[in-house]
C-alpha positions in Angstrom: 104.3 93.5 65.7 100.5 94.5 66.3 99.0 95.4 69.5 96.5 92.2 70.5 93.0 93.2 70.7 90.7 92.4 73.6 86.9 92.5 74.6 86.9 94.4 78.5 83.8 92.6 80.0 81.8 93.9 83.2 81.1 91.2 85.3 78.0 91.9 87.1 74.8 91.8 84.3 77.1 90.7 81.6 79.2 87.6 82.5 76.7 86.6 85.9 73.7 87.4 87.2 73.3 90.7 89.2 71.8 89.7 92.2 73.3 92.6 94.0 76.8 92.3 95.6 77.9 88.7 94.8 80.8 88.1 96.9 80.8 84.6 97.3 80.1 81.0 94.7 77.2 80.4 96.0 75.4 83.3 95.0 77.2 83.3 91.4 75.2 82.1 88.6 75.9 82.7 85.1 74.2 85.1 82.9 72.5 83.1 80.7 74.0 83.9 77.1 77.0 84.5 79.0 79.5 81.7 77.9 78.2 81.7 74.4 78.9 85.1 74.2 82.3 84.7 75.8 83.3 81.9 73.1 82.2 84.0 70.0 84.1 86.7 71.3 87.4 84.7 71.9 86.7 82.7 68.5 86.8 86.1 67.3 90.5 86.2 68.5 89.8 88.8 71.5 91.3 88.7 74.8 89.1 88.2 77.3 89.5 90.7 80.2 87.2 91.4 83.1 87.0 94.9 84.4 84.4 95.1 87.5 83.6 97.6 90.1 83.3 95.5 93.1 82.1 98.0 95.9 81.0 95.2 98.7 84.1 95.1 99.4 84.9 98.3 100.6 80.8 97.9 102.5 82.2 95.4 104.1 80.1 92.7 102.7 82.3 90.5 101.6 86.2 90.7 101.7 89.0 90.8 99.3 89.7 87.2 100.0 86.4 86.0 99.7 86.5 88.3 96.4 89.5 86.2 95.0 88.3 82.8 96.1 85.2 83.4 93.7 87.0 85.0 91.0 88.9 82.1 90.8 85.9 79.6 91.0 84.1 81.1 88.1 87.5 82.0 86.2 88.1 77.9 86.6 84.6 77.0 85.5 84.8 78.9 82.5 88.3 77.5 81.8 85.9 74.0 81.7 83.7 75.0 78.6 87.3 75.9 76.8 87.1 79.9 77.2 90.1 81.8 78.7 89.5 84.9 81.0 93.3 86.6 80.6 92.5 88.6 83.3 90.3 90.1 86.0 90.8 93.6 87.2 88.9 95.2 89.8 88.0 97.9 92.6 86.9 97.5 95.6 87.2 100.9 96.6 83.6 103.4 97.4 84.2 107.0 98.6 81.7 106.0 101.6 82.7 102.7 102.3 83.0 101.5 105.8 86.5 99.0 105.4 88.7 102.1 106.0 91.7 100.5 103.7 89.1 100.3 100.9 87.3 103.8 101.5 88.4 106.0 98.9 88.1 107.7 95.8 90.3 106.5 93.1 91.1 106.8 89.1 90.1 102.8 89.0 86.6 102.4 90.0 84.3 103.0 86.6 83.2 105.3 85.3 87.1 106.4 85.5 89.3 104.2 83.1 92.2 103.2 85.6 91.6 99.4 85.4 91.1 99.4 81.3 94.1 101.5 81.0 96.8 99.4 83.6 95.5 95.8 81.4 95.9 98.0 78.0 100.0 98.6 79.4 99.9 95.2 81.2 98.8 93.5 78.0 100.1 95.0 75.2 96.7 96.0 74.1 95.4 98.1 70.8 92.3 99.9 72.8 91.4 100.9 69.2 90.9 97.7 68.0 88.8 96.3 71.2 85.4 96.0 72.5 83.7 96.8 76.0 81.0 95.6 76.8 78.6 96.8 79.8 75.4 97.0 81.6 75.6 100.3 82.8 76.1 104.1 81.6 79.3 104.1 83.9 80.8 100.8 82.2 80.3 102.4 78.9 81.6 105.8 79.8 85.2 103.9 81.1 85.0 102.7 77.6 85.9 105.8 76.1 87.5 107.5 78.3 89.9 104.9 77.8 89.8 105.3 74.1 88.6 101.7 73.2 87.4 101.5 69.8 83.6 99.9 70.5 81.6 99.9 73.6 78.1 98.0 73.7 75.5 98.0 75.9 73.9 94.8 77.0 70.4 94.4 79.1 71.3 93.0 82.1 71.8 89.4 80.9 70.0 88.4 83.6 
């Protein structure tokens, strides 16, 4: 049986607006070729799977439930136009942040591979056949480290 093949999609720039730390729905807006982009890439049979660095946490400006209340929000609204996120991975971990729980460094926060390589094992995942797709050096640089067969740079979609 092959491995399924995914598209490992940074959230801030690519799938919503960077606005700087978005933490809650009300300051998520979609990027604005952001859904079509999603759909041609799931029409193209890839998983969909969301690997973000999500720092505020650990800053303290916004908290890991606040976090996964918007995750699901924007998860749910893209469920709406018919597009499937399989999953979200993130960290919320910063070497100099000030939530002591999340004040570390760790092997998941880009541009170290640890979230691309636990959804690789958790889904059965061919990193040769996939796509990344980032806004940032560091997103691209998890990429292939991780051994994933494309990575693409995207302008901010902003």
């Amino acid at each position: 049986m092959q491995k399924r093949k995914a598209a490992f999609l940074d959230r801030d720039g690519v799938i919503n607006v960077d606005s700087g730390y978005v933490g809650r729905w009300e300051d998520f807006k979609f990027a604005p070729n952001a859904i079509s982009l999603l759909r041609s890439l799931a029409d193209e049979g890839y998983l969909l799977v969301v690997v973000t660095n999500q720092s505020g946490i650990a800053r303290g400006m916004f908290t890991q439930v606040e976090y996964e209340a918007l995750t699901a929000r924007y998860v749910a609204a893209l469920a709406e136009e018919g597009i499937d996120i399989a999953a979200v991975y993130h960290c919320p971990h910063h070497p100099d942040g000030r939530v002591a729980e999340y004040s570390r460094s760790c092997d998941c926060r880009k541009p170290k591979p640890g979230m691309i390589l636990q959804a690789i094992r958790d889904h059965d995942i061919d990193p040769a056949r996939s796509i990344l797709i980032g806004d940032s050096e560091r997103d691209l640089e998890a990429g292939r480290a991780a051994g994933i067969g494309r990575v693409e740079y995207v302008e901010d979609m902003s």
